[in-house]
N, C-alpha and C positions, 0 to 999 in steps of 0.2 A: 399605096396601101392605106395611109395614113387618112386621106379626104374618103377610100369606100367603108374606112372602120367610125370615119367622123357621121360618116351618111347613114351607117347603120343603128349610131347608137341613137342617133337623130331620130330616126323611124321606131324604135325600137321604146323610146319614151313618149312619144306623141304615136303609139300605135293604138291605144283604145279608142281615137278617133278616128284614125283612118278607115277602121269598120266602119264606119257610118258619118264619114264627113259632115251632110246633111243636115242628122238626126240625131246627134249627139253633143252633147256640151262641158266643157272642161269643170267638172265635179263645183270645185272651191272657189271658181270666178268667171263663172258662164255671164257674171254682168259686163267683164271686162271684155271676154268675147264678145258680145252684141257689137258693144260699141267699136272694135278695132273693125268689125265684119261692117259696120255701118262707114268708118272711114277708111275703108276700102272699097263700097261703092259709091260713097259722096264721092271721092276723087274720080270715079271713071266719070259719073254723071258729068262734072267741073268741066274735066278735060273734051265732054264731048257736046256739052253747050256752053262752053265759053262763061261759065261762072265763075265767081269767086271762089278760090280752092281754101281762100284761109279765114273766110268768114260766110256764115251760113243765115238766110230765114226761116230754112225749112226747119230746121227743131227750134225750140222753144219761141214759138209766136204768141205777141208778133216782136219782140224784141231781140232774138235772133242767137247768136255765136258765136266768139271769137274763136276759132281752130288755131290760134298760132299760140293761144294762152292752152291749148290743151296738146295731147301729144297725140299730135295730126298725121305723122307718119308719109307727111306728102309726098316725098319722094317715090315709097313704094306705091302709095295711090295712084299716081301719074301714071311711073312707068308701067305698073301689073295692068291697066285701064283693060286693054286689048282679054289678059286672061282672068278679068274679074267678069266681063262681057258672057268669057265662053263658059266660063265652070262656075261661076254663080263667088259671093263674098263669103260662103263657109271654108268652100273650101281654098278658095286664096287663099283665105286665114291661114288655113293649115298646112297648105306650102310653104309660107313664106316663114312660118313659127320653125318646121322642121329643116328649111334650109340656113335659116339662122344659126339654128344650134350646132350644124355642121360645118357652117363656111367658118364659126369661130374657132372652132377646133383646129380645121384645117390653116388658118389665116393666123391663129397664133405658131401650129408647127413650121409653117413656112418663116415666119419672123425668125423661130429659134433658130431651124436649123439655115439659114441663108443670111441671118444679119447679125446673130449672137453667138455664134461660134458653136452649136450644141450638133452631135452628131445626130443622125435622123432618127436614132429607136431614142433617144433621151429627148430630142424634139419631139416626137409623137408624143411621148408619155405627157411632157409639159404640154402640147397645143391640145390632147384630150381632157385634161386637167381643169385649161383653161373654158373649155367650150361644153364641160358635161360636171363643173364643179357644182355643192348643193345653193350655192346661189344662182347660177343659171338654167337650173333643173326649176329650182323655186320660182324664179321670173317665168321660163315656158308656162307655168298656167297664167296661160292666154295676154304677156305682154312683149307685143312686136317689138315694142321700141328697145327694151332692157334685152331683150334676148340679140339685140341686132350689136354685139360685143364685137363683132368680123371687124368692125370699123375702126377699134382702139387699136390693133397693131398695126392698121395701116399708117394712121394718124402721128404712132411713134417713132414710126420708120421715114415719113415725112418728115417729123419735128429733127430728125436724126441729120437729114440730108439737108436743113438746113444750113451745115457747115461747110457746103462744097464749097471754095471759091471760085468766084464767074459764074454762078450761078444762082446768082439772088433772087432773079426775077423769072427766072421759068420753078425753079425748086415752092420760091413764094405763093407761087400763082397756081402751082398745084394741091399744094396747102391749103390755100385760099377756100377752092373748089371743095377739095375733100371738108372742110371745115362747115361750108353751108349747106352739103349734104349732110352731114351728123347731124346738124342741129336741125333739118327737116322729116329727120326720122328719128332722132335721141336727145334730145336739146340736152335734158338734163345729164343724161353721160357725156356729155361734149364738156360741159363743165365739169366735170369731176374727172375725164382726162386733161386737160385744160390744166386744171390744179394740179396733178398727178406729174405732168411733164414738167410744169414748173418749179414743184417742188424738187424734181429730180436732176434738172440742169444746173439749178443754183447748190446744191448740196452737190455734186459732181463739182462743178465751176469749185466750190471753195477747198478743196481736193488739188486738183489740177489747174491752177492757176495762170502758169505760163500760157498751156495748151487753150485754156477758155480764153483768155486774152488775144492770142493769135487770133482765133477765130469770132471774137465779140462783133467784131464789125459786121462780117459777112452774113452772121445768124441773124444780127437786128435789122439788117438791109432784108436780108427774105421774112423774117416777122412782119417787118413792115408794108412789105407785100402782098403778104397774108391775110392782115386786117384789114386793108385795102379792098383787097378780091372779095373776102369774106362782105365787108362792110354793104359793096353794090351790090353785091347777090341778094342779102339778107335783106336791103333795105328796107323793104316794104313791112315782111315778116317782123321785123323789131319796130317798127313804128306801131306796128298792132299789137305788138306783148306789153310795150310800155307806154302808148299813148290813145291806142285803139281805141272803141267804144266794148262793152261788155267785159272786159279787162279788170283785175282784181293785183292789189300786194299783199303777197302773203298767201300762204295756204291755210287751207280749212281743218288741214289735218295738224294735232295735237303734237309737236318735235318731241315730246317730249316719251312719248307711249311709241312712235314710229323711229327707235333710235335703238341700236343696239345692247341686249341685253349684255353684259360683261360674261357671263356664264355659257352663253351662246357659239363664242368663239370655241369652247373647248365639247358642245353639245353635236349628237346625229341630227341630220335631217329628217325628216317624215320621209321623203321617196326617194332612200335609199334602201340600199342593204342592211344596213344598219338598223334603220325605221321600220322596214318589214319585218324585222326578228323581235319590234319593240323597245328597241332602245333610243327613240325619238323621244323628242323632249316637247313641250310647248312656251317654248321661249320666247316666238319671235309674236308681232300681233296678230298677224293671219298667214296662211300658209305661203301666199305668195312671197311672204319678203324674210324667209331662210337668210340672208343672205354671206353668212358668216357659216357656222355650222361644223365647220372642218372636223371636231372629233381631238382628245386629247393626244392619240400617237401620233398623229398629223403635227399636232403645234411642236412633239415635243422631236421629232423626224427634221422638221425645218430646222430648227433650233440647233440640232446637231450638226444638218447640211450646212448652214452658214456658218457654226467654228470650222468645221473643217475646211471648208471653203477659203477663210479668213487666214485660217494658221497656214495651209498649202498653194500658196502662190505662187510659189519658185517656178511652177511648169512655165504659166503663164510666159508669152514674150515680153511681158512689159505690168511684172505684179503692181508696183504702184496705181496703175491703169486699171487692174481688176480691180483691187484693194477700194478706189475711188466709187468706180460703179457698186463693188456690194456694200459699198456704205450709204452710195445715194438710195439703194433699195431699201438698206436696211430703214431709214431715217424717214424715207413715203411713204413703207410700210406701218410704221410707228402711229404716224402721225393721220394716215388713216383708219387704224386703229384708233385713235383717240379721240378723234371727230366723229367716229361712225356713233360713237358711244353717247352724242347728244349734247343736250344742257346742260342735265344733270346724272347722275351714274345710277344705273338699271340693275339689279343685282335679282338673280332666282327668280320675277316677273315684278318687284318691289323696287318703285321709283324712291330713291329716296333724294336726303338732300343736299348732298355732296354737289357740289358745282364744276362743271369741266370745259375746254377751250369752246365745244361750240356755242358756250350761251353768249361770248364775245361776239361769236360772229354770227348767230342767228337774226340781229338787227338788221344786217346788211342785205341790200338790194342781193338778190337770186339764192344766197343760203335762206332768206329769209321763206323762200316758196321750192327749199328742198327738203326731199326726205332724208334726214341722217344718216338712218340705218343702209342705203342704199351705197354708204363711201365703203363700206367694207366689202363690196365688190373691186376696188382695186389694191384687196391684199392678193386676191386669188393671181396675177398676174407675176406675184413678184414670189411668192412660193412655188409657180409651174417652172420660172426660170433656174433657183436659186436647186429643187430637186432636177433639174435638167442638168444642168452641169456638173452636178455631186454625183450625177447618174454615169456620166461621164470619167467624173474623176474616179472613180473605183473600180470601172471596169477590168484593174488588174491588179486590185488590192487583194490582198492575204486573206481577208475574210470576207469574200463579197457573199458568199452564203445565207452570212449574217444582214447583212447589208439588203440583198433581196427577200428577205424574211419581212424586215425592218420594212421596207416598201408596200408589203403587200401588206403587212397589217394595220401599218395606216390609210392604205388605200382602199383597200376590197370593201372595207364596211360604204365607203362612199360610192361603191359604184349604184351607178339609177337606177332604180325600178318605171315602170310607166305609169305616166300620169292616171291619175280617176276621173272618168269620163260616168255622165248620164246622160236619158234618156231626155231631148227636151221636143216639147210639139211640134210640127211640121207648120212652114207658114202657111194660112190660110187660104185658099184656090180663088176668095174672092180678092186677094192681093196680088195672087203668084201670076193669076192667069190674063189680068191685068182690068177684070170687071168692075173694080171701083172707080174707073174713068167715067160709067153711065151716073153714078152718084155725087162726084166731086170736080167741080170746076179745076181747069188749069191751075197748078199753085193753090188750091183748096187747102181749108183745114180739114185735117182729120182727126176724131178723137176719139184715143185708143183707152178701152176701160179696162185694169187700170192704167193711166196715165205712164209714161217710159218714165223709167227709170233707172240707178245703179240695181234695185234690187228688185223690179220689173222689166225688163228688156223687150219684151216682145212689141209692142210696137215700134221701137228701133226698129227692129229686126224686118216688118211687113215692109217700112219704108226701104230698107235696102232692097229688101227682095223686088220693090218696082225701079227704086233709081237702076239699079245693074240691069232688071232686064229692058230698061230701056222703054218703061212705060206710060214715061214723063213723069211728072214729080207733082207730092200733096208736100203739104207742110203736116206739124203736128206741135201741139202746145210740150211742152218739160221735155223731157229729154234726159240722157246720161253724159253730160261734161260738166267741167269744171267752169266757173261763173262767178261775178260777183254777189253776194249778199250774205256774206258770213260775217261771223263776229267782227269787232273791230275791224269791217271794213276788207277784212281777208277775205279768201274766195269759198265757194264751197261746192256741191255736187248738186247741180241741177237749179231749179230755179226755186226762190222762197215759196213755197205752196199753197196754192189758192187753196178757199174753202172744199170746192169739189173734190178736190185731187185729195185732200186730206180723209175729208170722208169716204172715199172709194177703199182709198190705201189701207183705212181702219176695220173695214170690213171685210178687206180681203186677209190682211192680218191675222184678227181677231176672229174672224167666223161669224160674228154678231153683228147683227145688222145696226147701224145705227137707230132712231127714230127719226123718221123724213118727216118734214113739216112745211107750211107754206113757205115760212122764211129760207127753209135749205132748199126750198127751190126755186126761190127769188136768187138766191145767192148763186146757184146753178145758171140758171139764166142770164144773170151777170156773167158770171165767169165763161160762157160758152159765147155772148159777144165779143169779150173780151180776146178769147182765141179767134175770134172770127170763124167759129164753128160752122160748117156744114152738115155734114154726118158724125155719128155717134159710134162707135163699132167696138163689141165683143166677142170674142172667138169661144170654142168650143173646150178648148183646152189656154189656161195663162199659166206660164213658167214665173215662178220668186227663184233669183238665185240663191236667195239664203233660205228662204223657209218657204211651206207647203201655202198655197193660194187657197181660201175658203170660197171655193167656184160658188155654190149655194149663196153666200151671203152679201159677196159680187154682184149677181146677179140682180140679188131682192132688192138692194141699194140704189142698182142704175136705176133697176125698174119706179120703182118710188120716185126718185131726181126726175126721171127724164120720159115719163109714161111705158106702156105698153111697146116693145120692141116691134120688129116684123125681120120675117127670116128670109135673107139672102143669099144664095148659094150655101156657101160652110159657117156665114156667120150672122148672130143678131145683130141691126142694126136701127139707128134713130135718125130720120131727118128734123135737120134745122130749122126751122121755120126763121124766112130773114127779118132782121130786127127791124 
């Protein structure tokens, strides 16, 4: 019951897509979409001409990609190859978003009720908690990796069985495995379970003493394992994050603005129950990253479940034992809490300048190219457990009336609403059908007006639509990943922007044409050898995912840069004249 309620709620907030898989795009981050649907069919292409899966020419030419610095998702690339073939990269996308949300649901009920003691209706409530909380509602618009949570209770139930003895080396080596799949579809959540078990074995460990000491040996023996297994798997993968070519330290994004508001924790999300009656707040930076959200009866629900938890351990066979674990909860929770919160402390949407633990550790290699805000996705884990068991415990209390009152009205405002989907164009028939093969050599450039971007996608998007069906491959200058040339050296979105690309972007913006002159077509000219341009290509309709495209003045722009057009099936295009 518990995985057809996970698969429904799953459908049930990615359904305004499912109408129109195709033709429809996720409202608040159709840029993030392009690109996951693009590395969903860059991997089938990889896997079925033998290229590199974790660095690319084809976007941004000619200096190319590193996919192991962005979140490549390779594993599902690989494996889905066969059904990104048959159903095209929309809608893999939209499979693999909505079985995510469900396998976590379900992948945490299973943890509760088969390794944590929790009966199955108190496992439910907690594994639905986990997999449809307003941070993983807020991650489903459109990111594979943050929504692919299924992987954190395997992860703990591995870190768990660490402790068998005699079995260092097979427990290790499954570890291992599971380890270089997360970080080939979640890198960043790998670290911040990573952190999260850590935190929580040493605060256990200093609890339980004897029992950690018994088993210190056997657990370091399968760690050791671990990182071993891990280390060959990944090898290649981490020589490319950390020594690769197009590789960046640091992120582009500001920790500071992408870090948990204080006020947030106790604020509704936008797509819930809550948010639909209006009681969302605008806390977080953009809708995506909710990630906190819970609502005040929520914190103040927990907060009662763990006294009572605490005071009633007598049931318990072994209270010191519980006593131990809800302190290691209590003290991860704390403490990701307090990290989620940033540099400096966020208060009503006003940074101010109060200083807090993470500006210590925002210097250090991988916090330094994390998103803060993103650690208060593992309070949601310890609140599903912590109301799991208190679900449990009362089931023959005096006032459980109270008690399920108490439940529902910290919960019911949190239940999801579905996502906001629009309308975005159809790829163009002279990409879909596979006609621009008579225009562009093998590995050609192509160049989409305007230029791909986070907040132009559609040329991504042409280029998936030929790698998947398998129509052989162009290249295309800019692109939407993450890259070097940011401030100080950090990374940023996309590549530094030639002159063209600038002026297309301004027009398309602005609705106003720039004034074309010789020199911006000198500079044109440049920049179109520079890509190693072949054709020129403008469709009929261009998607911004943030704002409306000025088609009219797009248009007058190319026209000016690059002469008189000529019309190709569905769309205008310019040939290259070779340099």
């Amino acid at each position: 019951m518990t995985a057809l309620a996970s698969l429904a709620l799953a459908g049930w907030v990615t359904g305004a897509l499912w109408l129109a898989p195709n033709g429809r795009a996720i409202r608040v981050n159709s840029g993030d979409q392009a690109l996951f649907e693009w590395l969903l069919a860059y991997g089938a292409h990889a896997l079925r001409t033998g290229e590199n899966p974790m660095f690319t020419y084809l976007l941004n030419v000619p200096d190319g990609v590193n996919l192991a610095v962005n979140t490549s998702i390779t594993v599902y690339a690989l494996a889905l190859a066969p059904v990104t073939w048959l159903i095209g990269p929309p809608l893999t996308f939209l499979l693999v978003l909505t079985l995510n949300l469900a396998a976590t649901g379900y992948a945490w009920y299973w943890l509760l009720s088969r390794h944590l003691g929790a009966s199955a209706p108190a496992a439910a409530l907690g594994g639905l908690f986990c997999g449809f909380a307003p941070g993983l509602v807020s991650h489903a618009n459109a990111h594979l990796n943050w929504t692919a949570q299924w992987l954190v209770p395997i992860v703990v139930w591995r870190v768990v069985k660490l402790r068998e003895p005699g079995r260092a080396v097979r427990n290790g080596a499954l570890l291992g495995v599971l380890v270089a799949v997360m970080f080939s579809i979640a890198a960043e959540a790998l670290f911040f379970t990573a952190l999260g078990c850590g935190m929580f074995v040493e605060v256990w460990a200093l609890g339980r003493r004897a029992e950690a000491r018994a088993a210190l040996r056997t657990f370091l023996a399968g760690l050791g394992v671990t990182g071993l297994v891990a280390l060959v798997l990944l090898a290649y993968p981490l020589w490319l994050h950390f020594l690769g070519p197009q590789r960046y330290a640091g992120i582009g994004f500001d920790q500071r603005i992408h870090a948990e508001d204080l006020a947030a924790y106790g604020a509704y999300p936008e797509r819930s129950v809550a948010g639909w009656l209006g009681l969302d707040t605008r806390l977080a930076p953009n809708p995506t990253e909710e990630t906190s959200f819970f609502g005040v009866p929520l914190l103040v629900l927990f907060a009662v479940c763990f006294a009572l938890l605490w005071a009633r351990t007598r049931p318990a066979a072994d209270p010191a034992q519980r006593r131990a674990v809800l302190r290691a909860l209590a003290v991860t929770a704390l403490a990701f809490t307090a990290l989620s919160l940033g540099p400096q402390l966020k208060w009503l949407g006003e940074i101010t300048e109060i200083p807090l633990p993470y500006a210590l550790l925002a210097p250090l290699p991988v916090f330094n190219a994390a998103l803060p805000a993103r650690l208060a996705l593992g309070v949601i884990p310890v609140i599903a457990i912590v109301l799991a068991w208190t679900l449990d415990h009362i089931r023959a209390a005096p006032r459980r009336p109270l008690w399920i009152a108490a439940f529902a009205a910290a919960l019911l405002p949190l239940v999801p609403v579905p996502l906001v989907a629009v309308e975005r164009g159809p790829v163009p028939e002279f990409f879909a059908s596979g006609q621009w093969r008579s225009y562009v050599s093998p590995g050609g450039t192509v160049v989409p007006v305007p230029l791909p971007s986070d907040l132009l996608p559609d040329g991504q998007r042409w280029q998936s639509t030929a790698l998947a069906a398998r129509h052989g491959e162009f290249a295309i200058p800019s692109g939407f990943f993450l890259g070097p040339g940011g401030p100080d050296g950090r990374g940023r979105i996309g590549p530094v922007p030639r002159p063209t690309e600038e002026l297309l972007v301004q027009a398309a913006h602005t609705g106003v044409a720039p004034v074309v002159g010789e020199a911006e077509r000198q500079r044109a000219r440049e920049d179109l050898r520079y890509w190693r341009a072949e054709v020129i290509v403008l469709a009929d309709q261009v998607h911004g995912s943030k704002w409306t495209v000025q088609y009219a003045a797009l248009r007058q722009t190319a026209t000016a840069l690059f002469g008189e057009p000529q019309r190709v099936s569905d769309v205008w295009l310019w040939r290259v004249a070779p340099s």
